[in-house]
N, C-alpha and C positions, 0 to 999 in steps of 0.2 A: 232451049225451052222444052222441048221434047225430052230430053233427057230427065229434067225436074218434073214434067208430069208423069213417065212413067216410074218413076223412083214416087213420088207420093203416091203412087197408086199400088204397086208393091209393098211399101207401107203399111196402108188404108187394109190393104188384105191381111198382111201377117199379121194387125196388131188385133182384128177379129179374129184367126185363128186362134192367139194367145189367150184370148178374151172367151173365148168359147170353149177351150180347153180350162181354164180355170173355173167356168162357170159349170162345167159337168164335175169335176172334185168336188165343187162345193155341192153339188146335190150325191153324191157318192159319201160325202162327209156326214149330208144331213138325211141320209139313208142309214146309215150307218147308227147313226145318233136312236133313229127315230126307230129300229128293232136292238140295238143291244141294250139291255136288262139292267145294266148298273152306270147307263146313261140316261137318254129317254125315256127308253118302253113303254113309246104309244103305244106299240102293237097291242100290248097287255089290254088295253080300251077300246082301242081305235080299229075298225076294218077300215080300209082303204079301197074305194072303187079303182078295178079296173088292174090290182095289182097281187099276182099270186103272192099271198104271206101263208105263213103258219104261226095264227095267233088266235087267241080266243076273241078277241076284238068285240067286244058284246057288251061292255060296260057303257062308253062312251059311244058316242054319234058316229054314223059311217061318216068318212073321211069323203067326199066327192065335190068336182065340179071348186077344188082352191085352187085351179088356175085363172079362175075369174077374180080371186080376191087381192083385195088391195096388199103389197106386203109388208105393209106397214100396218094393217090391221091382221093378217098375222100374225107377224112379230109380237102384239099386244097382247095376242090371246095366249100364247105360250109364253108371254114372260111373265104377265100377273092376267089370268082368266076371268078374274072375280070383277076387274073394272071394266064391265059390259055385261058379265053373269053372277051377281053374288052367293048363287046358292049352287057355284058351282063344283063338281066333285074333283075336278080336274086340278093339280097341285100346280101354283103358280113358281114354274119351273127356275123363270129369272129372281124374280124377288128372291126367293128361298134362296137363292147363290146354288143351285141343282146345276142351271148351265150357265155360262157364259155367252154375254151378246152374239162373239163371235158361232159358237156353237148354236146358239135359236137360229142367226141368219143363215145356217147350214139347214137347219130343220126346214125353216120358212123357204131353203131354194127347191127341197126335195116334194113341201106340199104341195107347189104350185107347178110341179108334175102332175099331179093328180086331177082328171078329169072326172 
């Protein structure tokens, strides 16, 4: 019995390690997304509290304080902007086929670094 609790608990730890390894790629990924120019380029718009960039970030809203946001209303706003802002300038990245789900859920893990 000892044996089976330490083996699930061995477990229990490696498969968070896993689990937290893949979840810093994915914000590496949507880092990535979110300054290269012939993917995202918020930068181009977006300042980011709290993070050294080299962008003009002056169009669009500073970026701060999405890690309180839902990431499902994330998601939203970068995949089509205009259904919650219609008169918005910001290009709705998903609709347009710009990115792919999987690519916003990158963007969406790396905003909600952002304090």
């Amino acid at each position: 019995m000892r044996l089976i609790k330490k083996l699930l608990i061995a477990s229990a730890i490696s498969s968070l390690a896993v689990t937290g390894l893949a979840a810093n790629d994915l914000v590496k990924k949507g880092e990535k997304i979110f300054m290269t120019k012939k993917l995202g380029n918020c930068i181009a718009c977006h300042d980011v509290n709290g993070k050294n960039l080299d962008g003009p970030g002056s169009m669009g809203p500073k970026l701060q304080y999405l890690s309180a946001w839902p990431e499902q209303a994330l998601f939203d706003k970068v995949y089509d902007p205009y259904t919650t802002n219609p008169i918005s300038q910001m290009p709705a990245f998903g609709k347009n086929g710009w990115l792919s789900d999987s690519e916003i859920k990158a963007v969406v893990a790396y905003l909600k670094t952002v304090n």
